[in-house]
C-alpha positions as CSV (number, residue, x, y, z in Angstrom):
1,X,74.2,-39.6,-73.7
2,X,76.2,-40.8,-76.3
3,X,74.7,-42.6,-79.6
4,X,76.4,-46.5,-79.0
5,X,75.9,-49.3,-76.8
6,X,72.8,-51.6,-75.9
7,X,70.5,-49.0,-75.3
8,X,71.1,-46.8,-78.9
9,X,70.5,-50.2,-80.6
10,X,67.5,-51.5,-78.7
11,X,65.5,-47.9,-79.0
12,X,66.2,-48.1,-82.8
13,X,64.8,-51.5,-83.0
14,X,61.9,-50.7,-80.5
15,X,61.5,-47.2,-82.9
16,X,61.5,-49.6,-86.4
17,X,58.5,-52.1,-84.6
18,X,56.3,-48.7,-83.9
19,X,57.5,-47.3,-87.4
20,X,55.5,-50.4,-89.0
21,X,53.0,-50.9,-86.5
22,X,51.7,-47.2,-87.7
23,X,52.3,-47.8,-91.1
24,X,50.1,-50.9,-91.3
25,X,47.4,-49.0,-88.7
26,X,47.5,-46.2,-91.5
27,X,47.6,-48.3,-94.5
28,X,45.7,-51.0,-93.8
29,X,43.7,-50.5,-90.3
30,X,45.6,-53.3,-89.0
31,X,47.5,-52.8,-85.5
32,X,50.0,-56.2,-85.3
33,X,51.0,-55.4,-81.7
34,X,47.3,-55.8,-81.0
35,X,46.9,-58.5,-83.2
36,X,49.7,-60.3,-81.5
37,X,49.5,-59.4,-77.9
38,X,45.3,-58.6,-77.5
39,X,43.8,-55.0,-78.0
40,X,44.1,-53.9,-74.2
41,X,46.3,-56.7,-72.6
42,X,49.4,-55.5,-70.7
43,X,51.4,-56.9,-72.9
44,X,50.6,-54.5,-75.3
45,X,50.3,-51.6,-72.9
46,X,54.1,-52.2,-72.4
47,X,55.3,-52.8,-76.1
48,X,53.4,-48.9,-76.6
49,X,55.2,-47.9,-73.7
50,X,58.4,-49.2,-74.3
51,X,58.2,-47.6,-78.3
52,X,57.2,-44.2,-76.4
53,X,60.3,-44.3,-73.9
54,X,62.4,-45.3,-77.2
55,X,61.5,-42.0,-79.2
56,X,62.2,-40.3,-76.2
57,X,65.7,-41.7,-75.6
58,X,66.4,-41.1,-79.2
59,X,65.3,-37.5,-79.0
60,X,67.5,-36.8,-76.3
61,X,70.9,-38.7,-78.1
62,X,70.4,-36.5,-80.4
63,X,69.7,-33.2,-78.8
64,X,73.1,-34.0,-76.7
65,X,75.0,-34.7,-79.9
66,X,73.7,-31.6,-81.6
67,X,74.4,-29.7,-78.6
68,X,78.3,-31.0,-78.6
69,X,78.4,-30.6,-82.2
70,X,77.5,-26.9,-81.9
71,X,79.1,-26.5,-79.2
72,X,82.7,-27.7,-81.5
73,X,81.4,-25.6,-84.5
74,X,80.4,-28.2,-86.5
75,X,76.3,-27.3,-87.1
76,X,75.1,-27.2,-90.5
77,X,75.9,-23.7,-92.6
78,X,78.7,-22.9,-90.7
79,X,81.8,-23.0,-92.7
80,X,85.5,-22.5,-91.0
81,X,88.4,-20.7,-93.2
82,X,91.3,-23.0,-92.4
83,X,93.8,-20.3,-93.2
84,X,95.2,-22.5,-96.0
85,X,95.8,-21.3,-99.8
86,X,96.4,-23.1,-102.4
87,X,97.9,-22.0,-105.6
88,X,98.5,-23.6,-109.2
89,X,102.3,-22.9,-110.5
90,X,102.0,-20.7,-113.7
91,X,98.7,-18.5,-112.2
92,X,99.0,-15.2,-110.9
């Protein structure tokens, strides 16, 4: 999985709707997907699905892009010595 195309962009929009749909559940006890849709309508059943199978798609993109980058050397803390030095004229 790589992190472009149609389906990167519609889990992060899909991810953003259930981002503020908890917020306003948390803050202010106020679920708009139900609101919207009906409390236990299918319609809503499907929105909470589709959010679910979002996070999960995003979970794995990124699991599979840590995994390359780790597998190139490029995780956080490593640091590479590029055999290059560098040296001011007029310093020992």
């Amino acid at each position: 999985m790589h992190c472009t195309g149609k389906y990167y962009i519609l889990s992060k929009l899909l991810i953003i709707i259930g981002a503020l749909n908890w917020g306003l559940v948390g803050l202010l006890n106020f679920n708009l997907v139900a609101a919207i849709f009906g409390k236990k309508s299918m319609a809503s059943r499907l929105i909470y699905t589709l959010v679910g199978l979002a996070g999960f798609y995003m979970i794995m993109a990124y699991k599979s892009k840590y995994v390359a980058m780790k597998h190139r050397g490029l995780t956080k803390g490593k640091h590479h010595y590029s055999g290059k030095q560098y040296s001011w004229s007029g310093i020992p």
